[in-house]
C-alpha positions as CSV (number, residue, x, y, z in Angstrom):
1,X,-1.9,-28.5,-64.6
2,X,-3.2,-26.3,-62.1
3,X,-4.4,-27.6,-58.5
4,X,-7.5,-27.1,-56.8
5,X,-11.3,-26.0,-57.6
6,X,-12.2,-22.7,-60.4
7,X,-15.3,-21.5,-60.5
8,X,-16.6,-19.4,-63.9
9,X,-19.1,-17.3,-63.1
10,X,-20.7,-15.6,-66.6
11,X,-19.9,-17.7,-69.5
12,X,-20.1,-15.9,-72.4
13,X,-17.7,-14.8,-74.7
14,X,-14.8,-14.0,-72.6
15,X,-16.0,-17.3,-69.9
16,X,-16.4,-19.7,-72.8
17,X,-12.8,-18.4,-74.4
18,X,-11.3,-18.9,-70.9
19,X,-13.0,-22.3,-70.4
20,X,-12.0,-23.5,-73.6
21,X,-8.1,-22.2,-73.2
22,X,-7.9,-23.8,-69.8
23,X,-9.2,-27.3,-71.0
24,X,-7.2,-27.3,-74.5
25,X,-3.9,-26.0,-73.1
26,X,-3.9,-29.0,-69.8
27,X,-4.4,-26.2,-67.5
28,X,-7.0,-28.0,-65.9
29,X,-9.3,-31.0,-66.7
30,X,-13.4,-30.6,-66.6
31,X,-13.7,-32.7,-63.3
32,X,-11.8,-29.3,-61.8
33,X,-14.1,-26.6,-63.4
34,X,-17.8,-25.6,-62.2
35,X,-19.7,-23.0,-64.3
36,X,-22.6,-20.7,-63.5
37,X,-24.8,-18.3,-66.1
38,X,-27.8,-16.5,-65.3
39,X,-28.9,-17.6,-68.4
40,X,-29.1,-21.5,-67.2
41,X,-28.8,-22.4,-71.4
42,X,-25.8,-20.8,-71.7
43,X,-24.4,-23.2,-69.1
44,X,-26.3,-26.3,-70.1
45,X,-23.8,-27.5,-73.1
46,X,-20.6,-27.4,-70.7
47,X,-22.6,-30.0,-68.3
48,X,-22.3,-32.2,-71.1
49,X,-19.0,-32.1,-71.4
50,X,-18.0,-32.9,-67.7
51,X,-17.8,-29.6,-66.5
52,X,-19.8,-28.8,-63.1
53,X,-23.0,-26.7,-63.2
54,X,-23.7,-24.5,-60.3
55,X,-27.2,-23.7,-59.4
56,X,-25.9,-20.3,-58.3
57,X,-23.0,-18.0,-57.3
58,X,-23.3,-18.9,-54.0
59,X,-22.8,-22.9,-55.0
60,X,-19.3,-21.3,-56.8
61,X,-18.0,-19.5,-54.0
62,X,-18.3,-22.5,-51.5
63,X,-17.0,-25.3,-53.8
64,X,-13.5,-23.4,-56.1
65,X,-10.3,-21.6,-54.9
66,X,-10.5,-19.5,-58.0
67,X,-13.2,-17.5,-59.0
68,X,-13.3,-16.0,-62.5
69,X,-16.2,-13.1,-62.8
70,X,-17.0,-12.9,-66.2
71,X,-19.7,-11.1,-66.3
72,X,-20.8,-7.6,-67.9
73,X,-19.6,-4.8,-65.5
74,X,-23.1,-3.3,-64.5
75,X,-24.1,-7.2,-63.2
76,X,-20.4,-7.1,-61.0
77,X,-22.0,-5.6,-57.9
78,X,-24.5,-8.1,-57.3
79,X,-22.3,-11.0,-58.0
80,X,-20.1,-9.5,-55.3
81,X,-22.8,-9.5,-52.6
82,X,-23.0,-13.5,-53.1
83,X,-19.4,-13.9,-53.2
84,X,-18.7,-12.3,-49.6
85,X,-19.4,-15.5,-48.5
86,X,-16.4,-17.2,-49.8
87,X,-13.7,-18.1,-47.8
88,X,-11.3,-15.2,-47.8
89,X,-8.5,-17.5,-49.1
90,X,-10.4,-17.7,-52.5
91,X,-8.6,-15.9,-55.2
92,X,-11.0,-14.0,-57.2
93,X,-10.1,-12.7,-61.1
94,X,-12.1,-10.4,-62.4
95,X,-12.3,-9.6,-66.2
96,X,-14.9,-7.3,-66.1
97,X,-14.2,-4.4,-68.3
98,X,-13.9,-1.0,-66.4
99,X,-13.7,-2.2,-62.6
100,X,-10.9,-1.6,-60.7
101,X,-9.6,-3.8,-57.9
102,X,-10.3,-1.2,-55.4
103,X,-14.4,-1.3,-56.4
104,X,-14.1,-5.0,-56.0
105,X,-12.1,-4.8,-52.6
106,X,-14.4,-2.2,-51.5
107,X,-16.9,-5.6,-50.8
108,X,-14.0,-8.2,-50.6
109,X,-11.2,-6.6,-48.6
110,X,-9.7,-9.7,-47.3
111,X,-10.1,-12.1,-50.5
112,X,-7.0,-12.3,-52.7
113,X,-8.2,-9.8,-56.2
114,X,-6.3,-9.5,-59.8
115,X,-8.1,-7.9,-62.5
116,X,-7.4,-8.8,-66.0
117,X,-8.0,-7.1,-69.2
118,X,-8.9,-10.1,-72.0
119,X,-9.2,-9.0,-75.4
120,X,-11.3,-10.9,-78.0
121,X,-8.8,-12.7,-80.2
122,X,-8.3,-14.9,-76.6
123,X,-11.5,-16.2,-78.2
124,X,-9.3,-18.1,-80.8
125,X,-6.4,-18.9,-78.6
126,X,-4.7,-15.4,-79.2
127,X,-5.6,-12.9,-77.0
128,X,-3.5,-10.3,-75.1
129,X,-4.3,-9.5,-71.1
130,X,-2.9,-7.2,-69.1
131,X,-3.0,-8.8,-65.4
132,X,-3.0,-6.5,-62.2
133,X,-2.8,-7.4,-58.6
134,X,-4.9,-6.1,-56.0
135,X,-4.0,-5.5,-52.2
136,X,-4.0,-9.0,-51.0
137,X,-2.8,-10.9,-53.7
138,X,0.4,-12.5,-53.3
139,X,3.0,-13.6,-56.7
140,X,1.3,-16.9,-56.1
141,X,-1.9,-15.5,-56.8
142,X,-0.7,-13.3,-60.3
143,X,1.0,-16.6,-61.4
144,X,-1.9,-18.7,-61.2
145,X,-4.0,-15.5,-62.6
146,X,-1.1,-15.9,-65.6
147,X,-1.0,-19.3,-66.2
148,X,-5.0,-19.2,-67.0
149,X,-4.9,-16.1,-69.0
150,X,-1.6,-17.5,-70.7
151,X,-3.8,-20.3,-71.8
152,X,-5.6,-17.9,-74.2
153,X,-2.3,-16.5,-75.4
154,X,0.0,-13.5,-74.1
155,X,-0.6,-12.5,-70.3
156,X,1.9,-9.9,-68.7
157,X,1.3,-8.0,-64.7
158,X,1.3,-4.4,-65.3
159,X,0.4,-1.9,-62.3
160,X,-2.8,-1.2,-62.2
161,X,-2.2,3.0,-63.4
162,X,-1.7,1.2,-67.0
163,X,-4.9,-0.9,-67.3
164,X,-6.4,2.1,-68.5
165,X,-3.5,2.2,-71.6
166,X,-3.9,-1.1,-71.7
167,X,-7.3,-1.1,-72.6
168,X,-6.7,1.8,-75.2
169,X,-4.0,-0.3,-76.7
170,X,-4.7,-4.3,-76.4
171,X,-8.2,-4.3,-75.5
172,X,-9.5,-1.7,-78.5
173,X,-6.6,-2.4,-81.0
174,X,-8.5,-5.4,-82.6
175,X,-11.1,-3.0,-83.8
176,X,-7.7,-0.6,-85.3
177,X,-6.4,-3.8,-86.4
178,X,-9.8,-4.9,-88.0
179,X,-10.2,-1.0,-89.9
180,X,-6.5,-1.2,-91.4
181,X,-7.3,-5.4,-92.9
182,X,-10.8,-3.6,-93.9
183,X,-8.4,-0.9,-96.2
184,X,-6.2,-3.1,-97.2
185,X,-8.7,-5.4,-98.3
186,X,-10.7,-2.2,-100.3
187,X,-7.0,-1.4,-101.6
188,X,-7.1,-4.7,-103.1
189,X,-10.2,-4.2,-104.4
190,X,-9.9,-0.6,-106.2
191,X,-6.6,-2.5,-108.0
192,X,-8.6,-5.1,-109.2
193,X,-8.4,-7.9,-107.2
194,X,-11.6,-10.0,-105.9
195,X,-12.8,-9.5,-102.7
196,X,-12.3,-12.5,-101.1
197,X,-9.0,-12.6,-102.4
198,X,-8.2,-9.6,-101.1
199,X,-9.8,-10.1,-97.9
200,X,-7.6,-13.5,-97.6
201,X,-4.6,-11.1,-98.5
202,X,-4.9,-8.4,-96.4
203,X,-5.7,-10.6,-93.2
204,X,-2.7,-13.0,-93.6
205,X,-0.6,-10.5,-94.5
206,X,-1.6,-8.9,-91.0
207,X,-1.2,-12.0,-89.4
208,X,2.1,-12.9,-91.0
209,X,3.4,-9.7,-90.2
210,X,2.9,-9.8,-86.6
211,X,4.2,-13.4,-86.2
212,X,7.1,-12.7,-87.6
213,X,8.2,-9.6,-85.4
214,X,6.9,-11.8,-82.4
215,X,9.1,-15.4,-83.5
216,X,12.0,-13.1,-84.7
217,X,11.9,-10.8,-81.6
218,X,12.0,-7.8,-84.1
219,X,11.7,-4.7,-83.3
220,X,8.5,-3.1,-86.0
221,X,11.0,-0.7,-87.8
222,X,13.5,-3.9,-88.7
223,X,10.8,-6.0,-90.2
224,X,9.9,-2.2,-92.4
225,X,13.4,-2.1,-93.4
226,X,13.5,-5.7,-94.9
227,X,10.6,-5.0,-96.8
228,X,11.7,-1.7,-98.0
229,X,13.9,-1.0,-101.0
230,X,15.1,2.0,-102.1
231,X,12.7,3.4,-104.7
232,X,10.6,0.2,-104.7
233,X,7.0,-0.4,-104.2
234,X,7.0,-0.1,-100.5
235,X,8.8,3.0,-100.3
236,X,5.9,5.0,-102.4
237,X,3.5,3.2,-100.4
238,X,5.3,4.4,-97.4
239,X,5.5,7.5,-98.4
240,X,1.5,7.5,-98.9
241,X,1.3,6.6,-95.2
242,X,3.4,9.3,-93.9
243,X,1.7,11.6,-96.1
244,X,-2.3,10.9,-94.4
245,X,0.1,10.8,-90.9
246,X,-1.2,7.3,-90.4
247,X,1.4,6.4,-87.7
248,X,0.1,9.2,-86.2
249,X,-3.6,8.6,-86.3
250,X,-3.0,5.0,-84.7
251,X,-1.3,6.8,-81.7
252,X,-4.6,9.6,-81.2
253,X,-6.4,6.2,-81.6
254,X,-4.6,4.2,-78.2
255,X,-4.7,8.1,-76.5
256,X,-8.4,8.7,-77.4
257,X,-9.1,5.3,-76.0
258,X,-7.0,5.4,-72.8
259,X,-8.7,8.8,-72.0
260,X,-12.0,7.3,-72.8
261,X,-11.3,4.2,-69.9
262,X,-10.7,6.5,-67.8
263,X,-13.7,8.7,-67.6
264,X,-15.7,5.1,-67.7
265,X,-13.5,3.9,-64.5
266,X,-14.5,7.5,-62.7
C-alpha cells in the first residue's frame, strides 16, 4: 500500500480507471484519495464511497503528495496555473495525451514530473502505460508513478523520445486490435456462423492469444508455429495474410500513428 496523500484531478475515463485500480489492487485505501472534476457530478458518486471531494485544484495541491492530472490536454494549462502553488516536493503525473514533461516543467520547474501514456483497456484492469520521467524526478518518484499505473495492468519507464511510438503502438493499437476482432468476427459471419457467436469467437480468441504469449513468455512467431501445420488450415489462412501484406499494414499503422503524435506534440 502506498504512503501519503493522491490527489485526482479530472475523473473521467482514464481518472475513474485509475481510481478504481488503485482501490481494487490495495494500492491505497479511500481515506488516502481526494478527487476534483469541473463537472462537480462527475465527482459526487466517489464522495460516497469514502473518497475526498475537493472543492478545487487548489484544495488538491495543498492536501496530496501525488497529483494525477487527468484531464483533456487543452484544459492542462490552466490546471497548471493552480498547481504552482503546491509544494515543490509534490510529485505530479500527468496522463494527458500529447504533453510533454518539458510543457509541464515549463510552469513547474522544481516539482518532481512523470508523464504516462494510459491506454483504455486500463479501464478494465488491462491497460498498457508507458511511464517517463521528467527533470526532477528521482527512481522514487517513477516507482511510485509504476506502482499506480501497474494497478491498471502493465507499466514500463521508457525515455521520453519513445512516448511518441508508444502512443502509435499501446495507446492506438486497441483501435488495430478492435478492426482485426471486427474481421474476424465478419469472417465468421460470411462462413456461416451467427454473429454473436462469432463476435464471442473472434474476441476470445484475441484474448487467448495474447495471454498465452504473455503467461508462456513466447515469442509471437512460436505461438504461429504451434498452431501451424504443414498444409493445414492455418497455413492457407496464412498464406491469405501474407498475400493482402497484413503484417505489413499493422506496421504502416504504429508508423502512421507515431508520426501523427508527433506533429500533435509540435
Amino acid at each position: 500500500m502506498t504512503s501519503g496523500k493522491l490527489g485526482v484531478i479530472g475523473v473521467g475515463n482514464m481518472g475513474s480507471a485509475i481510481i478504481r485500480g488503485l482501490l481494487a489492487h490495495g494500492v491505497c485505501e479511500a481515506r488516502q484519495v481526494s478527487v476534483f472534476d469541473a463537472d462537480p457530478m462527475k465527482a459526487e458518486p466517489f464522495g460516497k464511497e469514502g473518497l475526498h471531494v475537493a472543492d478545487s485544484v487548489d484544495e488538491i495541491s495543498e492536501t496530496s503528495d501525488t497529483v494525477i492530472i487527468a484531464v483533456k490536454p487543452a484544459t492542462v494549462g490552466e490546471v497548471l496555473a493552480e498547481l504552482g502553488q503546491a509544494p515543490v516536493t509534490t510529485l505530479m503525473i500527468s496522463v494527458a495525451a500529447g504533453i510533454t514533461t518539458k510543457t509541464i516543467e515549463a510552469m513547474l520547474p522544481e516539482h518532481p514530473v512523470v508523464r504516462v501514456m494510459p491506454n483504455t483497456p486500463c479501464m478494465v484492469g488491462a491497460g498498457a502505460s508507458g511511464v517517463t520521467r521528467g527533470t526532477n524526478a528521482r527512481d522514487e518518484h517513477v516507482r511510485r508513478a509504476l506502482d499506480i499505473m501497474g494497478a491498471l495492468g502493465y507499466a514500463v519507464e521508457v525515455p521520453e523520445s519513445l512516448m511518441d511510438a508508444v502512443t502509435g503502438l499501446s495507446a492506438s493499437g486497441p483501435a488495430y486490435v478492435a478492426v482485426m476482432i471486427d474481421a474476424l468476427m465478419q469472417g465468421g459471419v460470411r462462413m456461416g456462423i451467427p454473429r454473436p457467436v462469432a463476435l464471442h469467437l473472434a474476441a476470445q480468441t484475441v484474448f487467448g492469444a495474447a495471454k498465452m504469449i504473455l503467461d508462456r513468455n513466447l515469442e509471437p512467431s512460436a505461438l504461429r508455429d504451434m498452431v501451424t501445420s504443414p498444409g493445414g488450415t492455418t497455413a492457407e489462412g496464412l498464406v491469405a495474410l501474407e498475400a493482402s501484406a497484413f503484417r505489413y499494414a499493422v506496421m504502416d499503422a504504429v508508423e502512421a500513428a507515431t508520426l501523427r503524435s508527433q506533429e500533435l506534440g509540435e
